[in-house]
C-alpha positions as CSV (number, residue, x, y, z in Angstrom):
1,X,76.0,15.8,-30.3
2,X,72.4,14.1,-31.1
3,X,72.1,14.3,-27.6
4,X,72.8,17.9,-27.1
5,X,69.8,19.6,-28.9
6,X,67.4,18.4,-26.2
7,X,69.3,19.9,-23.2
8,X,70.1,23.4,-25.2
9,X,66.3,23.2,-25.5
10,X,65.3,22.9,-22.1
11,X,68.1,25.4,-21.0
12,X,66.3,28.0,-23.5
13,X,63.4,27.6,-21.7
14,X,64.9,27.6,-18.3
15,X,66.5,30.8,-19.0
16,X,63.2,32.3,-20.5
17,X,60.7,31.3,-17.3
18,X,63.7,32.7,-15.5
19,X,64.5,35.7,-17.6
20,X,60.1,36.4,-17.1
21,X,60.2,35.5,-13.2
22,X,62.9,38.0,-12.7
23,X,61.1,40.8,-14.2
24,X,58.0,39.8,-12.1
25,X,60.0,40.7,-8.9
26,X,61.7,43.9,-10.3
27,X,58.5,45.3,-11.9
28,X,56.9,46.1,-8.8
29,X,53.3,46.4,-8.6
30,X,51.6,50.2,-8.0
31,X,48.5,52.1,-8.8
32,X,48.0,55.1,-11.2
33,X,45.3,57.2,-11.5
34,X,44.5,58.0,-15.2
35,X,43.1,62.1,-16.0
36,X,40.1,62.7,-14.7
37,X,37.3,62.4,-16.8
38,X,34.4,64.8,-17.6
39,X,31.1,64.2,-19.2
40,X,28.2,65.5,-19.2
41,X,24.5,62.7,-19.8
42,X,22.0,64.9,-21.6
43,X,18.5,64.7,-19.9
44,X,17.0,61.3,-20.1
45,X,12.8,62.0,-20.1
46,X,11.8,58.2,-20.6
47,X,12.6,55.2,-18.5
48,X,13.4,52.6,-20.9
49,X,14.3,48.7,-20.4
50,X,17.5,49.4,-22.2
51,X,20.8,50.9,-21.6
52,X,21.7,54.0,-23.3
53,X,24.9,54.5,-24.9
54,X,26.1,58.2,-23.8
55,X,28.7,58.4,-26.7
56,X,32.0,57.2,-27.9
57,X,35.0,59.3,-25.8
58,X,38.7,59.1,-25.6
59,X,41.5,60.5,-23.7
60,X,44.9,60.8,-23.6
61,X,47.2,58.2,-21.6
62,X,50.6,57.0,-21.7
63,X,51.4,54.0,-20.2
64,X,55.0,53.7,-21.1
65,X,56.0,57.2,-19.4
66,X,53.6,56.1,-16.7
67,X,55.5,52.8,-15.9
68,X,59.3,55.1,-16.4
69,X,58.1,57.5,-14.0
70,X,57.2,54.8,-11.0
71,X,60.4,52.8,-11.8
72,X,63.2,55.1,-12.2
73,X,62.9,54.9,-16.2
74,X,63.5,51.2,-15.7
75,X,60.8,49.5,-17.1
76,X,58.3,50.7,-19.7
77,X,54.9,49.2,-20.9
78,X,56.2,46.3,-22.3
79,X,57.0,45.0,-19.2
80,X,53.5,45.2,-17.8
81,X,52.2,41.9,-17.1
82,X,48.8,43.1,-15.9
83,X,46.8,46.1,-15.7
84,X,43.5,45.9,-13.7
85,X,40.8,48.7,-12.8
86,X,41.3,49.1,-8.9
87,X,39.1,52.0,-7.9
88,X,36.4,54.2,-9.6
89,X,35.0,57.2,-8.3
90,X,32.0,59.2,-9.7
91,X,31.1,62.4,-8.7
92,X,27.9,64.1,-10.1
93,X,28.6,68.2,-9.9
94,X,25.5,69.9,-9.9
95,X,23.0,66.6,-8.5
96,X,20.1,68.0,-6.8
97,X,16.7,66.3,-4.9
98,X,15.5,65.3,-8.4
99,X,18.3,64.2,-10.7
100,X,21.4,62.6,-9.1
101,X,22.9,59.3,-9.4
102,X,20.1,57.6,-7.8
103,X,18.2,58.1,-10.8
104,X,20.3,55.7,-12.3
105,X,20.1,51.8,-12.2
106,X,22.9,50.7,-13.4
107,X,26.0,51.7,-15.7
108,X,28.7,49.7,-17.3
109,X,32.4,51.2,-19.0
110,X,33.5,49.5,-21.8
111,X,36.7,50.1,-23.4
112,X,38.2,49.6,-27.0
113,X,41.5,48.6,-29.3
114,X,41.6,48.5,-32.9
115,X,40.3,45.3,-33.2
116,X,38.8,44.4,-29.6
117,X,36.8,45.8,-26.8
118,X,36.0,44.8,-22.8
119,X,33.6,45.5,-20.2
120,X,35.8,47.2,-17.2
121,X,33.3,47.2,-14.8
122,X,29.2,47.5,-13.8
123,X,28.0,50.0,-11.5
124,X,24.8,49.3,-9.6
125,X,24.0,52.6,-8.5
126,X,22.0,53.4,-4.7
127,X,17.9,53.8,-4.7
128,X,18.3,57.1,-2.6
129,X,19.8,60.6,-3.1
130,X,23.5,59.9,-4.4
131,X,25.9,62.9,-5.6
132,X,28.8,60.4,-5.7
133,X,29.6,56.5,-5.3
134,X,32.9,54.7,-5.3
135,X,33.1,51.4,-7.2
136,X,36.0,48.6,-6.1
137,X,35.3,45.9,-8.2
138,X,36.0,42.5,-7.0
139,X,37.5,41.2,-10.5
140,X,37.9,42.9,-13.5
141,X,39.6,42.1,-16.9
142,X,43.4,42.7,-17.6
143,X,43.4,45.6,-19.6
144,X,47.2,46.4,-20.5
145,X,46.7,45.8,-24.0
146,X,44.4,48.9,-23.6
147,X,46.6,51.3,-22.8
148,X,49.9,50.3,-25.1
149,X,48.7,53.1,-27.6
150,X,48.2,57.0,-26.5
151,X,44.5,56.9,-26.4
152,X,42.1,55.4,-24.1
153,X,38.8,54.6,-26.2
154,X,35.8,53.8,-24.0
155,X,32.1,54.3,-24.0
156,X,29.3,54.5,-21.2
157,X,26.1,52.7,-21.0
158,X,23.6,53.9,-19.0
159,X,20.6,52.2,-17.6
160,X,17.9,55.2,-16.1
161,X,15.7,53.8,-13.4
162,X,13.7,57.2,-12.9
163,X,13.4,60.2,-15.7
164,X,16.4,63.2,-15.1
165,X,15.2,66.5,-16.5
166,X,18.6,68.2,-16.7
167,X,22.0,67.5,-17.9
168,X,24.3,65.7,-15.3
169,X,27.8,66.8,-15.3
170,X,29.7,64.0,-14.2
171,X,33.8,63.6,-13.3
172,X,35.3,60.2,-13.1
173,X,38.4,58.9,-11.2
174,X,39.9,55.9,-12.9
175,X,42.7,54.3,-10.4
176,X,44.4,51.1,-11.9
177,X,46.7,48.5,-10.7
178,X,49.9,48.0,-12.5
179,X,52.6,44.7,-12.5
């Protein structure tokens, strides 16, 4: 019987990796495109070596019916393993010849939890006229622990490489892989 504990170990684990493996191939991988979202950066009249925080902003999100609805109400959040940003799209809506989203060096997206928080990605906006650039990045964090709850917490920072003399309006696809 000594014996026995050992093998009803490694059988608990077999099971386990197998149990996890299993719901790797079920779960199968898709993209989701979170609600739009709208901001607006107020003018920015001095170029400054520092980025600008545009504000704290949330929106709504739920995962869990998000994962039901691509699997037939077979899997729910907590069978995620990953969640990583695929696409982002910015549009500016009323970018003219002198503010647009050339005006902008750089940006970054950073989202929170209670307790945490995590660059998504960093946008390295064009020198010339721009009313819109799509971002892919090339690695980005896993970011399922995110989206568990029913808010998406983030903030922009903003780095201006020329002045902007009116408010942007700007709208924001998110697109995000899911296994």
């Amino acid at each position: 019987m000594k014996n026995a504990a050992p093998v009803l170990i490694v059988l608990m684990m077999f099971v386990s990796c197998t149990c996890n493996q299993i719901k790797e191939k079920l779960l199968p991988a898709f993209n989701v495109d979170i609600p739009d979202i709208n901001l607006t950066v107020p003018p920015l009249p001095v170029v400054t070596d520092e980025e600008i925080p545009v504000g704290a902003l949330k929106t709504h999100i739920n995962m869990d019916s998000t994962i039901k609805a691509n699997t037939a109400n077979t899997f729910g959040a907590g069978a995620v393993h990953f969640v990583r940003i695929k696409k982002m799209v910015i549009k500016a809506l009323n970018a003219d010849e002198e503010t647009n989203l050339s005006n902008f060096e750089t940006a970054r997206m950073r989202i929170y939890a209670d307790t945490a928080s995590t660059d998504i990605t960093t946008i390295n906006f064009p020198e010339t006229y721009s009313d819109s650039i799509t971002v892919t990045p090339s690695a980005t964090p896993d970011i399922s622990n995110y989206l568990r709850g029913t808010h998406l917490s983030y903030n922009l920072f903003w780095k201006n490489r020329k002045p902007t003399k009116k408010y942007l309006k700007l709208n924001v696809k998110i697109s995000i892989s899911v296994q």
